[in-house]
N, C-alpha and C positions, 0 to 999 in steps of 0.2 A: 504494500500500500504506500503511495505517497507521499510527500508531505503535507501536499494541500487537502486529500484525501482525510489525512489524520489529524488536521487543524481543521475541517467542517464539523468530524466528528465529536471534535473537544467543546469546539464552540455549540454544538446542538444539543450537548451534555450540559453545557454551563447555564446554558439559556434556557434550558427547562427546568434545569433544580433551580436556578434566582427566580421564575415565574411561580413556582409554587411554595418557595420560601416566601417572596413576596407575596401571594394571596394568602397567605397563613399569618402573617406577619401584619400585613394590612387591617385584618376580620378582626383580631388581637387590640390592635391601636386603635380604632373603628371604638369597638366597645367599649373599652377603656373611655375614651374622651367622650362616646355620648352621655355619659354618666354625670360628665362634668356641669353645663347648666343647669340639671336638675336638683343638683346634691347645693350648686351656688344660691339656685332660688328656695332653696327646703331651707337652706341655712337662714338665708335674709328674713322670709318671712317669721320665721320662728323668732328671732331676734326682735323682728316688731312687734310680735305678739306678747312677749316677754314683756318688753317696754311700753305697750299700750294693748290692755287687751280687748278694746274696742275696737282697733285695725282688723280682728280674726275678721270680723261680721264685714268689712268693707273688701275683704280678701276674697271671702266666700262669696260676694255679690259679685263681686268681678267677674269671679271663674263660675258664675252661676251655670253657663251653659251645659260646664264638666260636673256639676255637684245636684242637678236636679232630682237626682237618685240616692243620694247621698245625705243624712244630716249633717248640720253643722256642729260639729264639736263643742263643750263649752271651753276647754282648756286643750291650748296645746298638749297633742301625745310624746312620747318619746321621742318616735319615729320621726316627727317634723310631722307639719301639715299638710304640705302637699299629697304625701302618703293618704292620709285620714279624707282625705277630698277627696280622691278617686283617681289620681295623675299617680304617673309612674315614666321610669326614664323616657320612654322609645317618644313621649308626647313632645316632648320637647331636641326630641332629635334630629337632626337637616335630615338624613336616612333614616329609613325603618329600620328594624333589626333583619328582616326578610330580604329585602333591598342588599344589606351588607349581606348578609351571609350568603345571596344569590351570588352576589359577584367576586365574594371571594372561592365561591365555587368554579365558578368561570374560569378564575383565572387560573386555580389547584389545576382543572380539568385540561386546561388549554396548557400547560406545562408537562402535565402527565402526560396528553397528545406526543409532546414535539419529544417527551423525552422515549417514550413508546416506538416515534417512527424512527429516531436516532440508532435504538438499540436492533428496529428489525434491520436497520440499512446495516451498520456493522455486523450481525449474524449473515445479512446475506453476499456482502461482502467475501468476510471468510467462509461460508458453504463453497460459494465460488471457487474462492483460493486453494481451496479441498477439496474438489473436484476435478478443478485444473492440473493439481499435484496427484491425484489420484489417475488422472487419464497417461498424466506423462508418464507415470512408473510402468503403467501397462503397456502403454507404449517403447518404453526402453525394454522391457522383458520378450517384446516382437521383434523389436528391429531396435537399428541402434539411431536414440532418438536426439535432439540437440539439446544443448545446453538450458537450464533455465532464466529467462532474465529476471533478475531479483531486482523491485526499486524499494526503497525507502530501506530505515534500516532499524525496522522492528522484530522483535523475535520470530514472526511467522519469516519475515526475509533472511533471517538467519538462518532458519529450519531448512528453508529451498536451496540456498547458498552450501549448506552441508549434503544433502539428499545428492545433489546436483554432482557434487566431488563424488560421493559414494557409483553413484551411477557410471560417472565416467570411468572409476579406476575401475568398475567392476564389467565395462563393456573392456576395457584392456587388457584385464585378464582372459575377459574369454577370447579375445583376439588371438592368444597369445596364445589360449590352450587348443585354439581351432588348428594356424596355424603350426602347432606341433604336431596334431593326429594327421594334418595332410602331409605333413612331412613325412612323420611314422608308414601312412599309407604308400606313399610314391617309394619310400627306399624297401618295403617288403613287395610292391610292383616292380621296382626296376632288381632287388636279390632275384624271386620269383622268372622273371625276364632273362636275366643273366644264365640261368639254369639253363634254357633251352638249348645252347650251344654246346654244351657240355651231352646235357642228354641226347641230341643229336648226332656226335659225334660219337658217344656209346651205341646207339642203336644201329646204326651203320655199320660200326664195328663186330657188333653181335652178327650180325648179316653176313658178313662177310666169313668169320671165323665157324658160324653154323652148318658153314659150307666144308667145313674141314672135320677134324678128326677129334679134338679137344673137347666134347661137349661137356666137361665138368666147367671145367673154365665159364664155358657162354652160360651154363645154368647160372652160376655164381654173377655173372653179368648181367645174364637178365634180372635177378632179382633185386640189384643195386637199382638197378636203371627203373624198376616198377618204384622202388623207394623214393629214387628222384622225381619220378613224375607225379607222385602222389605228394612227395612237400611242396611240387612247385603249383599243383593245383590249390593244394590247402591256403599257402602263404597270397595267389591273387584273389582266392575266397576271402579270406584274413583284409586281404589291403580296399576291398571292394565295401566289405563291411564297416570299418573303419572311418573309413571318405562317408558312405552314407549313399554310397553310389546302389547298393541292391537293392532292389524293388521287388517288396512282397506282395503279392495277388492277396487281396483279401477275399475270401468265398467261404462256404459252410462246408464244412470238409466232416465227413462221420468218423468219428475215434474209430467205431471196431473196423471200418475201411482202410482208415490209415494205421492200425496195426497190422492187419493182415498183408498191405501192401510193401509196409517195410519187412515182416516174415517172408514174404516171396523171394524180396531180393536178397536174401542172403542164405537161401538154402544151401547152395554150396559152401559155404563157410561154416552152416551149421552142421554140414554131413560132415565135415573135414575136423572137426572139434569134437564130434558124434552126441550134438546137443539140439536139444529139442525144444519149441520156442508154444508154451499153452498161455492161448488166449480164449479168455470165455468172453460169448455173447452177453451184454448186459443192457439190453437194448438201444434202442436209436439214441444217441445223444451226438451234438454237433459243436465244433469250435468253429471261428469264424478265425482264418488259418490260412497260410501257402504250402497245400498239398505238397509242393514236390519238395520243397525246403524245409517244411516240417519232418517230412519223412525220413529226411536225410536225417535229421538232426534227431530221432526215434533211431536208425540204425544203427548212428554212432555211440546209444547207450545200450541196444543190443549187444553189437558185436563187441562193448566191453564185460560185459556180462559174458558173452560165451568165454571172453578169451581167460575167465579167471573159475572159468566151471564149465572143464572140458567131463564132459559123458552126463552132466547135469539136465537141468532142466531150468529154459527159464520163462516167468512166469511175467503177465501182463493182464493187469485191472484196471479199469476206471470208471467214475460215477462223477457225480452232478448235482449241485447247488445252486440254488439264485445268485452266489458271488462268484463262481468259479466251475468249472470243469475240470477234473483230476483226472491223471493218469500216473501209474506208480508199475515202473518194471524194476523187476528180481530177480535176484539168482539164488540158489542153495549152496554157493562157494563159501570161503571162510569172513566175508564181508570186508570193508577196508580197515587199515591199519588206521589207527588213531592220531598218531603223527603225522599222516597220508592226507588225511580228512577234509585240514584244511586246504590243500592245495592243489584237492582231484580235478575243477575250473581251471587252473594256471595253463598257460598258451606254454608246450611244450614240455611240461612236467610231465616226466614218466617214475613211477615207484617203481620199489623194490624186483616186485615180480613182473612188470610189464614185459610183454612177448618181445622177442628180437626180432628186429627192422620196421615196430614201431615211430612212430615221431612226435607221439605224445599232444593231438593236436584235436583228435577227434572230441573230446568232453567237453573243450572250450570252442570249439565250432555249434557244439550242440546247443551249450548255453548262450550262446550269443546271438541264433537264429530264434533260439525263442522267445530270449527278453525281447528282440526286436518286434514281436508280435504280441506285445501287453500280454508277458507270460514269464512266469518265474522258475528254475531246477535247483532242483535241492538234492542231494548225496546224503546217505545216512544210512545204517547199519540197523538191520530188523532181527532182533531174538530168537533166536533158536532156528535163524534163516540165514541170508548174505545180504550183499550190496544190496540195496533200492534205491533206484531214481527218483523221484515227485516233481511230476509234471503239473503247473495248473495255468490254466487259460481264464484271466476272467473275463469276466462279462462285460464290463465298464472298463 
């Protein structure tokens, strides 16, 4: 707010409370002084009537008009005469008593007025200045918005003046941490990139040596080269997520579909481990999901489950709430280690027992395709069972 802003306000605050100081003050002195002729004439006459008490009877003829109702005393009362005749202040007052008290109503009321529209102008004022700071923060949480101009230099301008620092440093941070993730993004795209040439030049060379007599060797080759091709897919998965760059299909996708479809794709693997993947019907339920990215990210907590409960069995539920839709797969293995626990999500952690020519990449692929989808995974160890996943999708 301004200055001149804040010197109308003070002024329409002074000028109301002196308006009804002064009709309070006025009403007050008003009645005080009409008192004053009456109490002068009650004295006077008394004082004649005392010194001659033949004047009473020429007093009462006078004021006959006021005393027709009234007899004439024979001696002065206490009171004075006037009293005793039937007069009282307000007769001899230039105002009535009605007269005064009207107008110092008036003016009470015409103070009250100005100090009334004073107090709505400054609430609306600041509702204003409260809205206006309330628009720009939502506005800085969208985009990045501009500075605020603060005038005058009252506490609400100091408030804006501090908000206004906070906003900026906090749009620079994010600048700054946007900036790093696309960095992050571009150097696991151009690692990922750089592989090619490498894998390239292995796969040719398998080619050529498969044609010869060595095939221990090109087994051993090929299975580096499947390893290479599967970090280098992971790491532009990894860098695409990252940037912000993948685009999930949203659609109604049925759990027991997308169980069953991630179980297809990996029967080879389940025969090779000689593990068996039960899922029960529990009827229709639907997440609102990217079938084929979801599913992925379902496989990759499958095939850790097989890989830790080879001849086992692994097991797949889920059910439905108004906040959420769960899914929870298990295994009968020895569950994870408790040191392990925290770090099953870390990008490239592999434990103790993880299988050889892993890369340790699949569990945080998985988490990270379905927080992308307002969904949370959670890792935790079931009694008298193994690992379990918990999947939940909610609703909102």
């Amino acid at each position: 707010m301004n200055g001149r802003k804040q010197l109308l306000l003070i002024c329409g605050f002074a000028l109301s409370l002196s308006f009804m100081a002064s009709s309070l003050t006025a009403l007050l002195v008003s009645r005080y002084y009409s008192r004053l002729p009456f109490n002068l004439l009650n004295s006077l006459c008394c004082r004649m009537v005392e010194q001659e008490p033949e004047v009473q009877k020429l007093i009462a003829a006078a004021l006959k008009e006021h005393t027709r109702d009234a007899e004439i005393p024979e001696k002065t009362p206490d009171r004075g005469l006037l009293p005793a005749l039937g007069y009282r202040a307000s007769d001899f007052a230039m105002v009535s008593p009605g007269e005064s008290l009207l107008l110092g109503a008036a003016g009470f009321s015409a103070g009250l007025l100005l100090f009334t529209l004073t107090f709505l102008y400054r609430n609306q004022k600041e509702a204003l200045r409260i809205q206006a700071l309330a628009d720009y923060l939502e506005m800085a949480g969208i985009k990045k918005a501009d500075l605020i101009r603060t005038s005058g230099e009252d506490a609400f301008s100091r408030l804006e003046d501090e908000i206004s620092k906070t906003v900026t440093a906090l749009q620079h941070t994010k600048d700054m941490a946007v900036d790093a993730r696309n960095r992050f993004a571009e150097n696991l795209s151009n690692i990922a990139h750089q592989l090619k040439t490498p894998i390239t030049s292995i796969s040719l060379s398998l080619q050529t040596m498969a044609q010869g007599r060595d095939n221990r060797q090109a087994a051993q080759i090929q299975r580096q080269l499947l390893r290479l091709t599967r970090l280098e897919e992971a790491l532009l998965l990894l860098s695409r997520l990252d940037a912000g760059a993948l685009v999930f299909q949203k659609e109604e996708v049925d759990v027991f579909t997308l169980l069953v479809l991630g179980a297809d794709n990996l029967q080879e693997l389940s025969a090779r481990y000689e593990t068996s993947i039960d899922i029960v019907q529990l009827g229709e339920m639907a997440v609102t999901a990217d079938l084929e990215w979801t599913m992925e990210a379902v496989m990759n907590l499958m095939k850790n489950c097989m890989e830790h409960n080879r001849g086992g069995v692994i097991h797949c539920s889920y059910d439905q709430n108004p906040l959420y839709t769960q899914i929870r797969i298990w295994d009968e293995g020895k569950g994870f280690a408790k040191d392990e626990l925290p770090h099953i999500f870390e990008r490239f952690y592999r434990g103790k027992e993880a299988r050889e020519g892993g890369i340790g990449i699949g569990l945080a692929l998985a988490k990270e395709i379905i927080e992308s989808q307002n969904g949370t995974l959670h890792a935790m160890n079931i009694p008298d069972a193994g690992a379990c996943f918990e999947i939940r999708f909610y609703s909102h």
